[in-house]
PyMOL commands that place a pseudoatom at each C-alpha (Angstrom):
pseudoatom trace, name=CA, resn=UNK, resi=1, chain=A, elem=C, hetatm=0, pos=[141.187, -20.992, 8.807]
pseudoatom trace, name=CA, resn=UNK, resi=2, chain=A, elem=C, hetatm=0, pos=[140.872, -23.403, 12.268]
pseudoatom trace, name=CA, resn=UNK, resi=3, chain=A, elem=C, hetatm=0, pos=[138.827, -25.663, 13.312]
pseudoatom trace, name=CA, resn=UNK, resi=4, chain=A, elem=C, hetatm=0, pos=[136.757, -25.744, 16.482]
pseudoatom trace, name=CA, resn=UNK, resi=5, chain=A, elem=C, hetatm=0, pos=[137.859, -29.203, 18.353]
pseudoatom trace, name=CA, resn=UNK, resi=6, chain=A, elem=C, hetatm=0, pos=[136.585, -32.414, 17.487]
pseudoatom trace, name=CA, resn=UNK, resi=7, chain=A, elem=C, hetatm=0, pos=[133.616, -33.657, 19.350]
pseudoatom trace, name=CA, resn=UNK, resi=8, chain=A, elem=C, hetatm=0, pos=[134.111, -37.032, 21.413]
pseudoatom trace, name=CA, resn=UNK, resi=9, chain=A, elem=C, hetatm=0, pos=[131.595, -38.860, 19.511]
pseudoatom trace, name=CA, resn=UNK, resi=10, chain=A, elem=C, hetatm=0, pos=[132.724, -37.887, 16.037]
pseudoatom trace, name=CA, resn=UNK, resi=11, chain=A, elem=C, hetatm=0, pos=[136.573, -38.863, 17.360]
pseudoatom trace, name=CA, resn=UNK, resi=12, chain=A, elem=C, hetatm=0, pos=[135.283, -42.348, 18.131]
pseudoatom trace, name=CA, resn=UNK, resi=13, chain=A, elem=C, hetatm=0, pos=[133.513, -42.190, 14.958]
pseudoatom trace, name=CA, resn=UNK, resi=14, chain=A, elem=C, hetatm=0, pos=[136.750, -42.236, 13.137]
pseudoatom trace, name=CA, resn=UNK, resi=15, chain=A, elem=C, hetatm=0, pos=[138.151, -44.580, 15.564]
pseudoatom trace, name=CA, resn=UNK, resi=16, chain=A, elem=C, hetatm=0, pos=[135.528, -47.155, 14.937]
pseudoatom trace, name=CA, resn=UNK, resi=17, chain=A, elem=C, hetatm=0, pos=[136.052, -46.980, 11.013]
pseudoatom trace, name=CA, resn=UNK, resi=18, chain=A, elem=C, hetatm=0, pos=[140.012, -46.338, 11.100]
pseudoatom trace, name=CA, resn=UNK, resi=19, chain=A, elem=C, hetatm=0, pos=[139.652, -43.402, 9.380]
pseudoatom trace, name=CA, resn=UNK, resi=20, chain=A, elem=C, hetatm=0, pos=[141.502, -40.639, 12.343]
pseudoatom trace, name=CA, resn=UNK, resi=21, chain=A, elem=C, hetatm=0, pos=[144.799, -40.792, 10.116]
pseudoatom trace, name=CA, resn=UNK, resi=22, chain=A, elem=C, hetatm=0, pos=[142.921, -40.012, 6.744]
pseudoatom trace, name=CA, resn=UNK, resi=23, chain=A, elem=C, hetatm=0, pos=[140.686, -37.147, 8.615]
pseudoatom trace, name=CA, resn=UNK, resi=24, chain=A, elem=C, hetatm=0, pos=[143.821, -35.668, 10.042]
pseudoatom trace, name=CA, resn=UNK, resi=25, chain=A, elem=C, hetatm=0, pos=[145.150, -35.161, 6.911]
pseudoatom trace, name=CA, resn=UNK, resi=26, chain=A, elem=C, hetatm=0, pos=[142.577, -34.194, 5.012]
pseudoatom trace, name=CA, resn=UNK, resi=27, chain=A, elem=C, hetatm=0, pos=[141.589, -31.569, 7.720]
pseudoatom trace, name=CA, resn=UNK, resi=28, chain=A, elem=C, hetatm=0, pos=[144.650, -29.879, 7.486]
pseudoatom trace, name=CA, resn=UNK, resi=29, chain=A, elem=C, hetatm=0, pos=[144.436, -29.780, 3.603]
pseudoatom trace, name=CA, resn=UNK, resi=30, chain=A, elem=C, hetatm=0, pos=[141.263, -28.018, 4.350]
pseudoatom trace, name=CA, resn=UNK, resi=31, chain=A, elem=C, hetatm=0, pos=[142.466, -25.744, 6.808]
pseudoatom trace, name=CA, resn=UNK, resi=32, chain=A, elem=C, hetatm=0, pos=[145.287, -24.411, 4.179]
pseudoatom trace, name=CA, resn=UNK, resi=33, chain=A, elem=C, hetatm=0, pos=[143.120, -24.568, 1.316]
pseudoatom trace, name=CA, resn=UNK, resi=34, chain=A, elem=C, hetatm=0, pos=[139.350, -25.327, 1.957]
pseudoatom trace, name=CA, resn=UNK, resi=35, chain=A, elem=C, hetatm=0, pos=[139.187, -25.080, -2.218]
pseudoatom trace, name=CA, resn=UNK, resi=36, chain=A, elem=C, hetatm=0, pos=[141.483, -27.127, -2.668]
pseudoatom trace, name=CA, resn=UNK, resi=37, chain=A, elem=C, hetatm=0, pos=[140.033, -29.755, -5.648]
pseudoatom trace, name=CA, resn=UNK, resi=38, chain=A, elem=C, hetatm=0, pos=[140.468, -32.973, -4.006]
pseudoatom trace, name=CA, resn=UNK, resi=39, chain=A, elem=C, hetatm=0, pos=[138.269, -32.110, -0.953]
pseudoatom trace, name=CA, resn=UNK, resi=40, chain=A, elem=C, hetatm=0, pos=[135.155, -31.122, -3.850]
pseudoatom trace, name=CA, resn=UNK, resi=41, chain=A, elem=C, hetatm=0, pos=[134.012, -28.569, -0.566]
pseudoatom trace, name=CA, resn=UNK, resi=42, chain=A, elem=C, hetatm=0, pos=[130.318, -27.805, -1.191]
pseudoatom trace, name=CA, resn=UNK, resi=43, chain=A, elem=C, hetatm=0, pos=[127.743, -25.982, 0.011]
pseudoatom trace, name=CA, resn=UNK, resi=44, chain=A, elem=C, hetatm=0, pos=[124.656, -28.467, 0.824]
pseudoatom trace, name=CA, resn=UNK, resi=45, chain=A, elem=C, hetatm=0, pos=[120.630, -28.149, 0.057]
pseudoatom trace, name=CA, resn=UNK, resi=46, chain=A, elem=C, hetatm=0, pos=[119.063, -26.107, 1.238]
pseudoatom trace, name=CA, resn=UNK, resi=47, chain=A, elem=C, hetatm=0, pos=[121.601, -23.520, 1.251]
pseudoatom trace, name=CA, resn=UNK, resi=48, chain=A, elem=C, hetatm=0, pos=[119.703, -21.381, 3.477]
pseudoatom trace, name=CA, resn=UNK, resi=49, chain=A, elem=C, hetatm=0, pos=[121.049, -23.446, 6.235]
pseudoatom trace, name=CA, resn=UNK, resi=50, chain=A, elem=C, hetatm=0, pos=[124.777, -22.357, 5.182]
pseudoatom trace, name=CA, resn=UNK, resi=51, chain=A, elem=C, hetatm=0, pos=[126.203, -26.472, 5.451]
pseudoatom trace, name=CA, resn=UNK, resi=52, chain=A, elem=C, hetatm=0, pos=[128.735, -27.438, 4.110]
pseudoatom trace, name=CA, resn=UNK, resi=53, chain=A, elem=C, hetatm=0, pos=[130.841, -30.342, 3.339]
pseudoatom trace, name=CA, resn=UNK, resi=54, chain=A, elem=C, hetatm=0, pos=[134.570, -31.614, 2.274]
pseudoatom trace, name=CA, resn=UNK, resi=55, chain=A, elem=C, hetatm=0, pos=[135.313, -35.409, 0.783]
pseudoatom trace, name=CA, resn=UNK, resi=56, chain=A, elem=C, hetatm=0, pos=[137.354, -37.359, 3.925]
pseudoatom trace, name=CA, resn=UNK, resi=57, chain=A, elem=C, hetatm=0, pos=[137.448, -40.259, 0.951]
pseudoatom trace, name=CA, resn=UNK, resi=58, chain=A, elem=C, hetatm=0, pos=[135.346, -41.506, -1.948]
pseudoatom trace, name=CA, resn=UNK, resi=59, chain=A, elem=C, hetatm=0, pos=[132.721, -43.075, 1.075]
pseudoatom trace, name=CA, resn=UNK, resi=60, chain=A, elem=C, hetatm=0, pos=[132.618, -40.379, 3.876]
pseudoatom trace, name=CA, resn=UNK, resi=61, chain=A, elem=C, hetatm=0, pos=[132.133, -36.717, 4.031]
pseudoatom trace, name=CA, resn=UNK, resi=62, chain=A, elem=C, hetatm=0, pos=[132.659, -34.426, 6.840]
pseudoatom trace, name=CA, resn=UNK, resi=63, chain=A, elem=C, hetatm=0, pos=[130.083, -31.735, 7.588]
pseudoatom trace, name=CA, resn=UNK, resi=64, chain=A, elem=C, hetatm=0, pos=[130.663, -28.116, 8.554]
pseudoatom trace, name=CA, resn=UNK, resi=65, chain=A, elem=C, hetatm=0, pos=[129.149, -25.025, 9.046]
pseudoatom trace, name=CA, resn=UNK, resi=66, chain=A, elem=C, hetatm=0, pos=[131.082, -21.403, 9.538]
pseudoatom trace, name=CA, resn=UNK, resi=67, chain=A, elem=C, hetatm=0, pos=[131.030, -20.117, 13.525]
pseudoatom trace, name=CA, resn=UNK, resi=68, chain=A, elem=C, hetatm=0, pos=[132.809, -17.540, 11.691]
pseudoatom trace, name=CA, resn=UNK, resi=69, chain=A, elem=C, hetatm=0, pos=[134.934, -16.189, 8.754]
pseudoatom trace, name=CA, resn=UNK, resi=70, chain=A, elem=C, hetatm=0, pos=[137.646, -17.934, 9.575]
pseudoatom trace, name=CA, resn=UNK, resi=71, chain=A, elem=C, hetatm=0, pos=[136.373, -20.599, 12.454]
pseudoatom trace, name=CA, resn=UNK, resi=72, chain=A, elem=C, hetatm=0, pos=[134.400, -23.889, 11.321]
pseudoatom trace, name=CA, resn=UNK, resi=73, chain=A, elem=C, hetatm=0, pos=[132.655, -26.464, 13.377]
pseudoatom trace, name=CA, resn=UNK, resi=74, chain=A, elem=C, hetatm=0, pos=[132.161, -30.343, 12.128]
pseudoatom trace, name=CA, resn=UNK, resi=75, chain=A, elem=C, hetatm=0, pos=[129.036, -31.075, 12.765]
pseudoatom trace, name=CA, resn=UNK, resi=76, chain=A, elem=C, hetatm=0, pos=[129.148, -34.886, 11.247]
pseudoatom trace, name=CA, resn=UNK, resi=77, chain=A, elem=C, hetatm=0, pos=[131.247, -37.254, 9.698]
pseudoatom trace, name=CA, resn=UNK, resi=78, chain=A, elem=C, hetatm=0, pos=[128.950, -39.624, 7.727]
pseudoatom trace, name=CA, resn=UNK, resi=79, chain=A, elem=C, hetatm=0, pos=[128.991, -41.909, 4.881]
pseudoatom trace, name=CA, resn=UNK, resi=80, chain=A, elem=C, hetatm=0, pos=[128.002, -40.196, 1.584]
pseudoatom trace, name=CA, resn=UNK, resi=81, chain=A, elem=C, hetatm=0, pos=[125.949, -43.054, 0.282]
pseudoatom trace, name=CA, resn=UNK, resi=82, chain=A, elem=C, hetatm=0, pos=[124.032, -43.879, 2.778]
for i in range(1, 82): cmd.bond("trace and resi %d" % i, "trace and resi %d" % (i + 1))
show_as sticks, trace
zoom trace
């Protein structure tokens, strides 16, 4: 699995909110094993639209979708609370 490259806005994103180190890692966690339990990777409503997600930490989530089988794109990092 890879991942398409970060958007500028999303990198400052994680700038902002000191989270780049925690994304890095949890990114590549995802790209070895996107089932991997501690990312709790799910497929969001309506699943018609084929989004996904993976936990960055107990407040964010990153959000994906497949460009294909083996390709993703983050669309958004964004708190999962608010």
């Amino acid at each position: 699995m890879r991942s398409e490259p970060l958007r500028p806005k999303l990198q400052k994103y994680l700038t902002k909110r000191g989270l780049a180190v925690k994304f890095t890692k949890q990114l590549d966690l995802f790209i070895a094993n996107s089932a991997h339990p501690s990312l709790q990777t799910e497929r969001l409503e309506p699943k018609e639209f084929k989004i996904y997600s993976f936990r960055l930490d107990r407040k964010y989530r990153v959000i994906f979708i497949f460009k294909s089988a083996s390709t993703v794109e983050i669309i958004d990092i964004n708190s999962h609370y608010a």
